[in-house]
C-alpha positions as CSV (number, residue, x, y, z in Angstrom):
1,X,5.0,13.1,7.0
2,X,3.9,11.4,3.9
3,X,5.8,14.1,1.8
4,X,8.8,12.9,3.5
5,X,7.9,9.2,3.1
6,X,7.3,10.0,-0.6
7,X,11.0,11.3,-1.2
8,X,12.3,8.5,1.0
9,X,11.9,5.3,-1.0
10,X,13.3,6.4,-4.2
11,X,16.3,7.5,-2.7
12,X,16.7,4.0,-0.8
13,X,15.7,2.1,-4.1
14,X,18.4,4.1,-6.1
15,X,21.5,3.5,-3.6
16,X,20.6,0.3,-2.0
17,X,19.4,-3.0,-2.9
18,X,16.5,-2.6,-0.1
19,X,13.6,-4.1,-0.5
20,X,10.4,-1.5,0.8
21,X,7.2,-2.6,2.0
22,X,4.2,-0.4,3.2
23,X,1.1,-1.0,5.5
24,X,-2.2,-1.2,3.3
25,X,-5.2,-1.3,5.7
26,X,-8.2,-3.1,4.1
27,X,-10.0,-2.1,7.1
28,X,-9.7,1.7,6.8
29,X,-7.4,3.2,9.1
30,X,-8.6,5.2,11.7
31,X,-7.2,8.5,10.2
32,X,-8.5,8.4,7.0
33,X,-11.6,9.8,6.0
34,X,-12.7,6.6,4.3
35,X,-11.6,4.0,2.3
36,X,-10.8,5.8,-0.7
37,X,-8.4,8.0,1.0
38,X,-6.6,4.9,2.2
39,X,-6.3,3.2,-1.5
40,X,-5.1,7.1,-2.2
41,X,-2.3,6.8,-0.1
42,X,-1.3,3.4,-0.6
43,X,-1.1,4.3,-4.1
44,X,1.8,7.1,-3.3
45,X,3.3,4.6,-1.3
46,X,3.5,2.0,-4.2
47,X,4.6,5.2,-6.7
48,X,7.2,6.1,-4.5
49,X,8.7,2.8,-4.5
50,X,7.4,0.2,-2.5
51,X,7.8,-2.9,-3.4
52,X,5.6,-4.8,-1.2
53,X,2.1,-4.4,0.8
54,X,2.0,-5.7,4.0
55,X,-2.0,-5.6,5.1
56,X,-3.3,-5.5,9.1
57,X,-4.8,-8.5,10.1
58,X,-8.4,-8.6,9.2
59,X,-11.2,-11.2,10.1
60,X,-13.3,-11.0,7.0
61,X,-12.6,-12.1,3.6
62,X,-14.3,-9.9,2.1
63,X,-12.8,-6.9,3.7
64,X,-9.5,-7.8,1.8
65,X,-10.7,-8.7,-1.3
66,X,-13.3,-5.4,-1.5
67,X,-9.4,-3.7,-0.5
68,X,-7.6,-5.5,-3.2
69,X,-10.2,-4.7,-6.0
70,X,-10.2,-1.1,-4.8
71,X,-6.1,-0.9,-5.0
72,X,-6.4,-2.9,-8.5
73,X,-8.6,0.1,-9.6
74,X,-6.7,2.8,-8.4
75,X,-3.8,1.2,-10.8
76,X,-1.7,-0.8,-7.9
77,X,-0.4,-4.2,-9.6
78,X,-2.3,-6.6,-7.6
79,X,0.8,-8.5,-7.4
80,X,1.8,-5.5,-4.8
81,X,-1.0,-6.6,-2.4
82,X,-1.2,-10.4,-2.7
83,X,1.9,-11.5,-2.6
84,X,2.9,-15.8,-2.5
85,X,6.3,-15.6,-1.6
């Protein structure tokens, strides 16, 4: 399935003027491994096009911020995951 996500935003981004925006879980989801796998992903999502990072809700701070830092790391522009507008 993520293959197929992967081909799917370039192709929108190259004949539409779509905007794309992804799930980023700063509380891991509960199909990855751990958090790292999660940043991993969200990365391919970002490389394949996305243009914006919607995040679950989460109750702690901390929880996003340790998820932003992570995504920051992993080479995601951190103005993919906070956006103000």
């Amino acid at each position: 399935m993520l293959a197929l996500f992967c081909k799917s935003p370039k192709f929108i981004k190259e004949n539409s003027k779509l905007e794309i925006a992804v799930a980023g879980y700063p509380v891991t989801h509960f199909e990855a491994n751990d958090q790292a796998e999660d940043i991993t992903h969200l990365k391919q999502k970002v490389d394949a096009g996305a243009s914006v990072v919607i995040t679950q809700l989460f109750f702690e701070n901390d929880q996003f911020f340790r998820f932003r830092d992570l995504a920051v790391k992993k080479g995601i522009k951190e103005e993919d995951v906070l956006k103000d507008d």
